[in-house]
C-alpha atoms as one frame of an Amber mdcrd trajectory, in Angstrom:
protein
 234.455  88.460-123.454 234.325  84.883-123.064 235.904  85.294-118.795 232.630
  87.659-118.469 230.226  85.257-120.129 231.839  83.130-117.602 231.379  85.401
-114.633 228.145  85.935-115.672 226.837  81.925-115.492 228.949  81.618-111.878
 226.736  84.320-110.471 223.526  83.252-111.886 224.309  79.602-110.791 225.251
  80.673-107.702 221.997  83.205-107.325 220.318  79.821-108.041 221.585  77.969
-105.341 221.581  80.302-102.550 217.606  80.953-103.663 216.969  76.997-103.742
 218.557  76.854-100.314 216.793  79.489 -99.009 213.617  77.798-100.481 214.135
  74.581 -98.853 214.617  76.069 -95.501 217.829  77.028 -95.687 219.888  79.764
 -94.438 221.526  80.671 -91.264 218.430  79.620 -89.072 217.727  76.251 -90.794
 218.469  74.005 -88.147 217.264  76.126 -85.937 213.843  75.992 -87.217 213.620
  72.331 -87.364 214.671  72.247 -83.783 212.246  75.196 -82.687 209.158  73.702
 -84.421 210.182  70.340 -83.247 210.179  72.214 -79.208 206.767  73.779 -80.530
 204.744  70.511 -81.609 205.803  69.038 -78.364 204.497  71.460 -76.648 201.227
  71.530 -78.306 201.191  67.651 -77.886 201.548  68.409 -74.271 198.803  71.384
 -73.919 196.321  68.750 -75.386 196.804  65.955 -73.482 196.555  68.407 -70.544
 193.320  69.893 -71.976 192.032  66.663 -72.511 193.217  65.689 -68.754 190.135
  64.700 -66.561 192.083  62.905 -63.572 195.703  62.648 -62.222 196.344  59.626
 -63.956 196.098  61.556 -67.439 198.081  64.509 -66.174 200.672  62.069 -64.654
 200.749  60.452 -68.188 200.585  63.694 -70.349 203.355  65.269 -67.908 205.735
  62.113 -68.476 205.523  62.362 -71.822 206.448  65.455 -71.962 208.885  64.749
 -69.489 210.528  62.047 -71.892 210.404  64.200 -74.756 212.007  66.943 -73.201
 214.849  64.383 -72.123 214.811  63.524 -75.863 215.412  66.867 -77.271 217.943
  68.428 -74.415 221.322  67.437 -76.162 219.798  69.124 -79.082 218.608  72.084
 -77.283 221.972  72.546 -75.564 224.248  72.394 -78.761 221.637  74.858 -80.305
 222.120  76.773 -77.391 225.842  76.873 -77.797 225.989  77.701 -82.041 223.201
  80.139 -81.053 223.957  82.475 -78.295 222.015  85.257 -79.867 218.829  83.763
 -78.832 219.145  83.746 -75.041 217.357  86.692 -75.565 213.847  85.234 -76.823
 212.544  89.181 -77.121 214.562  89.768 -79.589 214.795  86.910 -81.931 216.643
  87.129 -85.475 214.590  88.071 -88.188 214.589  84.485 -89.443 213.194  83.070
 -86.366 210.465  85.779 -85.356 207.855  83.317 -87.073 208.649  80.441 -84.794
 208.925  82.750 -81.873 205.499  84.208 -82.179 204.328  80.500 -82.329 206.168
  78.939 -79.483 204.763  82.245 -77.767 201.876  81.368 -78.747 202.361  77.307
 -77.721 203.595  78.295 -74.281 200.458  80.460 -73.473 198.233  77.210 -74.350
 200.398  75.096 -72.550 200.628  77.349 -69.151 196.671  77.375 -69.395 196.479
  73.701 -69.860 198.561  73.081 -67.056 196.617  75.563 -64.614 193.585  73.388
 -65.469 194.835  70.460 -64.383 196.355  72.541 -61.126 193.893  70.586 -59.315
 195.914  66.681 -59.377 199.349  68.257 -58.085 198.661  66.786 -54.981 198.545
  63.149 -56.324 201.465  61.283 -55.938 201.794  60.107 -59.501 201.598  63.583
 -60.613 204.599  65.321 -58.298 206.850  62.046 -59.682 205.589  62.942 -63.256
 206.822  66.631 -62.565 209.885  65.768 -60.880 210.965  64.203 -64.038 210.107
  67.224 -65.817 211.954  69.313 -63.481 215.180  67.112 -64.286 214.563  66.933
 -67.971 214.152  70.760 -68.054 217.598  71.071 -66.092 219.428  69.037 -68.868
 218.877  72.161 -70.955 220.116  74.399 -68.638
């Protein structure tokens, strides 16, 4: 009686934790989502800066911070890459992570459109160096 009494408490503690960890972001995913909503704010930081863009010199600057931060994040994004290989396919995402998909969908779309509006700098010279440095910060992903 007193070994099921026992039992009993173990489970119910251990109900207890596994619901406080799931909570507090926990689970499977929980790095995960820090690292996906971290990708997704700095791509919103980027789509408004590029919104706000209204000559080369702000698209140069909005580009190479997003350049920078993309530098920044790559050793993360390639170990998550690694202890995630489930998620090279984005169209089907884990359960989990289908939230923070459908946003960084949604982030991508905003930042596409931003950068089509400010389409019309690529020819200044400040601006192809600014996206050169993209281009190498996306490759460190890769």
């Amino acid at each position: 009686m007193k070994s099921l009494k026992t039992m009993a408490c173990l489970v119910l503690v251990l109900m207890l934790a596994i619901s406080a960890s799931i909570a507090c972001g926990g689970g499977k995913y929980a790095q995960a989502k820090k690292l996906i909503n971290k990708q997704i704010d700095m791509m919103n930081d980027y789509a408004d800066a590029m919104e706000k863009a209204e000559n080369a010199q702000d698209v140069a600057l909005a580009t190479n911070a997003y350049a920078a931060a993309t530098a920044d994040l790559a050793p993360d994004m390639k170990k998550f890459q690694e202890q995630y290989p489930e998620m090279k396919d984005q169209a089907d995402p884990p359960a989990e992570l289908k939230p923070e998909m459908d946003r960084m969908q949604q982030s991508m779309g905003r930042m596409i459109s931003a950068s089509m509006k400010a389409a019309r700098f690529m020819s200044d010279p400040a601006v192809q160096e600014a996206q050169k440095k993209l281009g190498e910060a996306m490759s460190g992903i890769k």
